[in-house]
C-alpha positions as CSV (number, residue, x, y, z in Angstrom):
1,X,50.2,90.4,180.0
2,X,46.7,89.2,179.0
3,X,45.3,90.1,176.1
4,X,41.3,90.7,175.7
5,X,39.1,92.0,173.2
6,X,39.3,95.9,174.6
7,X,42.6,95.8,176.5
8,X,44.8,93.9,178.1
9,X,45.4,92.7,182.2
10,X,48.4,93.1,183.4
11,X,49.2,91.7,187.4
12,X,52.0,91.6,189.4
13,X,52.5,89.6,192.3
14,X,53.8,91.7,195.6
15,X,55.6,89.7,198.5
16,X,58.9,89.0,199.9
17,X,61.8,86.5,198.4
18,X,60.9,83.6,201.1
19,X,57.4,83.6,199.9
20,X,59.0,83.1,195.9
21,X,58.8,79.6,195.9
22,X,55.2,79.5,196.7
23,X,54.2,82.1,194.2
24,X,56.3,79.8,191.3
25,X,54.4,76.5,193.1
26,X,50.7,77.8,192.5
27,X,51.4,80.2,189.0
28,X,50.1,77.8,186.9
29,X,47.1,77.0,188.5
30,X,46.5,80.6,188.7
31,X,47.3,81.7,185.5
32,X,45.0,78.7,183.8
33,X,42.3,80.1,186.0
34,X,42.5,83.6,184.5
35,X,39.7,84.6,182.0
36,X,37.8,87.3,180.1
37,X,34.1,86.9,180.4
38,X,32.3,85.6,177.1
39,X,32.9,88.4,174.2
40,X,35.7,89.8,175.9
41,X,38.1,87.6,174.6
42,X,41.4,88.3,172.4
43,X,39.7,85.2,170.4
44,X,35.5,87.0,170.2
45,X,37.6,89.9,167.8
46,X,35.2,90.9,165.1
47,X,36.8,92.4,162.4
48,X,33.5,94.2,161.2
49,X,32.6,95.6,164.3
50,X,35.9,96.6,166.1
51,X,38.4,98.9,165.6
52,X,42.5,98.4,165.5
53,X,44.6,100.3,167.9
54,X,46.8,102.3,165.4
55,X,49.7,100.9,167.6
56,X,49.1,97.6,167.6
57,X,49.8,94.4,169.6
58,X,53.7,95.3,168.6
59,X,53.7,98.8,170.4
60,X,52.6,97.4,173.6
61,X,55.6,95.0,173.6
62,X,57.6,97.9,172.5
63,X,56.7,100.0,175.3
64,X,57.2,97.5,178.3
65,X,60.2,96.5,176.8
66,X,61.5,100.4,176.6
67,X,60.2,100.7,180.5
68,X,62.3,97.9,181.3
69,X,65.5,98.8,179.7
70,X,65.4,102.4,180.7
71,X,65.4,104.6,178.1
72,X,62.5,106.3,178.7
73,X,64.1,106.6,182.0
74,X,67.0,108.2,180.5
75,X,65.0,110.6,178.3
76,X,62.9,112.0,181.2
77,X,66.5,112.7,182.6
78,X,67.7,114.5,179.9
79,X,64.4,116.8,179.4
80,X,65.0,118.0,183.1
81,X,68.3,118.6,182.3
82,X,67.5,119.9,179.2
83,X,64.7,122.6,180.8
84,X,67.2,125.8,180.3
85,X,67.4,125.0,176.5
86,X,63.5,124.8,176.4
87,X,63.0,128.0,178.4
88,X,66.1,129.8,175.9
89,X,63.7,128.5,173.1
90,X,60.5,129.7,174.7
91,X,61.4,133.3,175.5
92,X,63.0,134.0,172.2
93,X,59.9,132.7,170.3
94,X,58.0,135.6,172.6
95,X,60.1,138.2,171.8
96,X,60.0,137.3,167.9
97,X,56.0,137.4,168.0
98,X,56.5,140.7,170.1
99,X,59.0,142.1,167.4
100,X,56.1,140.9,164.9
101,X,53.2,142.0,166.1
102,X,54.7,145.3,167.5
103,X,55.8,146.8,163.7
């Protein structure tokens, strides 16, 4: 992950396992060629003139490293699972703003 002054760049590299060894050959050189252009740059931050993410540099760790484990994974599972509790919860909060609004 890259960061820049308005995001970050993230890359992956897409090939077989016999081309591995050439990919982990030439990273280096690749990654000390990567770049923002001038201004762009985690280092051109201006504290008076930009804003913070409310998340913060923290959170986007966070994230990847919840994406990788799984557990968001496992909580999309559960929700789909879960979809007759939600639809339970739904229809009786319809028939209580019926009951309401029909007296």
């Amino acid at each position: 992950m890259f960061l820049g002054r308005r995001g970050y760049l993230t890359m992956n590299v897409i090939g077989g396992m016999k081309d591995l060894p050439e990919v982990n050959g030439d990273l280096d050189q690749f990654l000390g060629s990567l770049a923002y252009t001038e201004g762009n740059r985690y280092a051109d931050f201006d504290s008076n003139t930009d804003e913070m993410a409310a998340y913060g540099v923290a959170a986007l760790f966070g994230a990847k490293v919840l994406a990788k484990t799984g557990l968001l994974a496992t909580i999309g599972i559960f929700l789909l699972k879960a979809w007759k509790l939600v639809l339970v919860g739904v229809v009786a909060s319809g028939a209580g703003v019926k009951k309401f609004l029909g007296k």
